[in-house]
N, C-alpha and C positions, 0 to 999 in steps of 0.2 A: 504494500500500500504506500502511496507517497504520500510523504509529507509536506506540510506548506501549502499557499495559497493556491486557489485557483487563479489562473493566468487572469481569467475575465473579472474577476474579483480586485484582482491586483491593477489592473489596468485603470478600474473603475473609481479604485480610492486613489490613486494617480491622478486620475483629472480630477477628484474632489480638492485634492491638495494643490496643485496647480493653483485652479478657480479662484481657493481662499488666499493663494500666496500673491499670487499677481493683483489683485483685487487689495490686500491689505497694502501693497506696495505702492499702488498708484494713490490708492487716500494719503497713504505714510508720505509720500512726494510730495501730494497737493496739498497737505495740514503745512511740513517743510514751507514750500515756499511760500505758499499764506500768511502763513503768523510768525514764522524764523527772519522770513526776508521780507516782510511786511511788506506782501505784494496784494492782500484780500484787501486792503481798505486803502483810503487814499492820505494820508496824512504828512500833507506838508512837502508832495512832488506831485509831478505831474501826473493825471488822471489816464492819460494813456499807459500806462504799466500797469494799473489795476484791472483796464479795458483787455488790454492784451493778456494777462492772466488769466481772468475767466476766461476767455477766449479759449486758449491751448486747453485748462482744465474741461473746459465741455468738449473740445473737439477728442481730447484725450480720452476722456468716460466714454464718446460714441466709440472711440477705435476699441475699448475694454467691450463694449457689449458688445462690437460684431466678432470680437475672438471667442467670449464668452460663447455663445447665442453656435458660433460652428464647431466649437472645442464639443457643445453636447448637441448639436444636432444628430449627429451619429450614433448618439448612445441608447 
């Protein structure tokens, strides 16, 4: 009898861990340059860097949900 996972098993908590890694990593990014580089609010520079912030941060969350959204289409 073998031991150990099954491959499909294995494969499965593999994308669950992915999902949650990349996922905590792009908030962990966007909280960074938010609140570390005081890029989320405007105080005291110019309003175009807080523009262009949100900006990348929403284009970046779509690019997360179309990896997300094909990572389990398959599953």
């Amino acid at each position: 009898m073998e031991q150990g996972w099954d491959p499909e098993i294995k494969r499965f908590f593999v994308k669950i861990m992915n999902s949650i890694a990349i996922t905590l990593f792009w908030m962990m990014a966007c909280a960074t340059a938010g609140l570390y580089f005081q890029l989320a609010y405007s105080n005291g520079k110019p309003v175009i860097y807080t523009i262009i912030f949100y900006f990348l941060m929403l284009a970046t969350f779509f690019l997360l949900i179309r990896y997300l959204y094909r990572t389990w289409k398959n599953a």
